[in-house]
Structure formats: structure tokens, C-alpha cells
DRENZANU-781321 format. One record per residue (C-alpha): residue number from 1; residue in three letters; chain; x, y, z. Coordinates in Angstrom, 2 decimals, always signed. Example, Ala and Ser with C-alpha at 12.3 -4.5 7.8 and 13.67 -1.06 7.14 Angstrom:
+-----+------+-------+---------+---------+---------+
!  nr ! rest ! kette !       X !       Y !       Z !
+-----+------+-------+---------+---------+---------+
!   1 !  ALA !     A !  +12.30 !   -4.50 !   +7.80 !
!   2 !  SER !     A !  +13.67 !   -1.06 !   +7.14 !
+-----+------+-------+---------+---------+---------+
//
This chain:
+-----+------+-------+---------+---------+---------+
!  nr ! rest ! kette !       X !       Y !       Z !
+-----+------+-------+---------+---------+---------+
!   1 !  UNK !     A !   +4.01 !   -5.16 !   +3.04 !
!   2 !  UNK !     A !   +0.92 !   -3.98 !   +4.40 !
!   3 !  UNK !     A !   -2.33 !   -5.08 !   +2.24 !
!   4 !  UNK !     A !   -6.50 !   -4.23 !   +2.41 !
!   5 !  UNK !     A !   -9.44 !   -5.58 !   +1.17 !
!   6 !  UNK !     A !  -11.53 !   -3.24 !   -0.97 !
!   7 !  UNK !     A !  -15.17 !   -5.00 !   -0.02 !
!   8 !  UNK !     A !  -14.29 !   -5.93 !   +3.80 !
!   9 !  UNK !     A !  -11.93 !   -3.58 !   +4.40 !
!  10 !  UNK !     A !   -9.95 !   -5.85 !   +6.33 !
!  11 !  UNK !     A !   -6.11 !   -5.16 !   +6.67 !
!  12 !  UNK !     A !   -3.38 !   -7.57 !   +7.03 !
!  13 !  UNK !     A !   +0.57 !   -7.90 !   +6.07 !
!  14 !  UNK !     A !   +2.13 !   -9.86 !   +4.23 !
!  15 !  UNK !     A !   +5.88 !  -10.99 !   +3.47 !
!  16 !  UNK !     A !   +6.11 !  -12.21 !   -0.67 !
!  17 !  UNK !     A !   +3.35 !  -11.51 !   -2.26 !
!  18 !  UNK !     A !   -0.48 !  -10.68 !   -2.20 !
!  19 !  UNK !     A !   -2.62 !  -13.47 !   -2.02 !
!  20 !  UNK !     A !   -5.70 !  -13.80 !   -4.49 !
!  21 !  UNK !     A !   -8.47 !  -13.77 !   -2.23 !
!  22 !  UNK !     A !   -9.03 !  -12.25 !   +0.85 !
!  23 !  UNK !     A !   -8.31 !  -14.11 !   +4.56 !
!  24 !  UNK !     A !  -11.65 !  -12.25 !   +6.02 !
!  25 !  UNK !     A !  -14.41 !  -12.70 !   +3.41 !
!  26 !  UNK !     A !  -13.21 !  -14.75 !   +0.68 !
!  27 !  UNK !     A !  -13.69 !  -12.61 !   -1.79 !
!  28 !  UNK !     A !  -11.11 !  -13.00 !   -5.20 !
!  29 !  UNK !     A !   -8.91 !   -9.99 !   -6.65 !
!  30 !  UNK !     A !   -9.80 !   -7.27 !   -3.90 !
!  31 !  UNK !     A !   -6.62 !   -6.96 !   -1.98 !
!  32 !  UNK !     A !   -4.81 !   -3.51 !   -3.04 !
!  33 !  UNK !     A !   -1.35 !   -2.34 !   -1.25 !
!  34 !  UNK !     A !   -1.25 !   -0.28 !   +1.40 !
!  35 !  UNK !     A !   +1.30 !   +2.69 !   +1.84 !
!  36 !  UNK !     A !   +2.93 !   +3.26 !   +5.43 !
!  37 !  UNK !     A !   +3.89 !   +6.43 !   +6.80 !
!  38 !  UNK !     A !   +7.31 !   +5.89 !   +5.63 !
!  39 !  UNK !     A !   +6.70 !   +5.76 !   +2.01 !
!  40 !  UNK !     A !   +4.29 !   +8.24 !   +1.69 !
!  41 !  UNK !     A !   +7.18 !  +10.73 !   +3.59 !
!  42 !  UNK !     A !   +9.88 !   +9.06 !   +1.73 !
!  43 !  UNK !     A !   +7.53 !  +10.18 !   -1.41 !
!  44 !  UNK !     A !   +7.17 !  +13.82 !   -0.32 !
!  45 !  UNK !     A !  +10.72 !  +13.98 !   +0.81 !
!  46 !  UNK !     A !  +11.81 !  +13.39 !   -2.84 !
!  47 !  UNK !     A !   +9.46 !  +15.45 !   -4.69 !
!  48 !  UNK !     A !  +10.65 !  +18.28 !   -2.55 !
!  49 !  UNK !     A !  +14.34 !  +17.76 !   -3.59 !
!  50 !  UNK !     A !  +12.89 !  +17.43 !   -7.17 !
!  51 !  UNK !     A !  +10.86 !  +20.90 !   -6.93 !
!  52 !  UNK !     A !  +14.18 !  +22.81 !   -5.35 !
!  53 !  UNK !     A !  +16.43 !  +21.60 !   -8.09 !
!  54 !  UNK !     A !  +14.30 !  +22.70 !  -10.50 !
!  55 !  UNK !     A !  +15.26 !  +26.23 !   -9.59 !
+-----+------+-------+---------+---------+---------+
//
């Protein structure tokens, strides 16, 4: 899982869970998720099928 600082903007991943305070600048409760590519396709790939069904 891919993960960014809010105040640095520095980007790293990680493999359990998102630490408290950022590697870069130390800063507490500023790392936020990231999406890749693939989820935001696999997101838009499923509200498609939801909007034809509909029909």
C-alpha cells in the first residue's frame, strides 16, 4: 500500500499498516493512503457495470 505525507509530501509504501508519523519530517497523523492506477480503474470499471444495469 502506497502512503503520502500531507505537510512534506513525501511518498512511501508500506506492507501492514500506516505508521503514525512520517519517515521524512517527523511530523504525527499526516500520512493519508494513496490510490494506484489499478484501483482507481478497478473503481471506474465497476461503476460502469453499475450505471448499465441500471437500464
Amino acid at each position: 500500500m502506497r502512503v503520502k505525507c500531507t505537510v512534506c509530501g513525501y511518498s512511501f509504501d508500506v506492507q501492514k499498516r500506516i505508521p503514525k508519523d512520517c519517515p521524512y519530517c517527523g511530523r504525527q497523523n499526516t500520512l493519508r493512503r494513496v490510490k494506484t492506477a489499478e484501483e482507481i480503474l478497478r473503481e471506474v470499471d465497476e461503476l460502469t457495470d453499475q450505471f448499465i444495469t441500471k437500464d
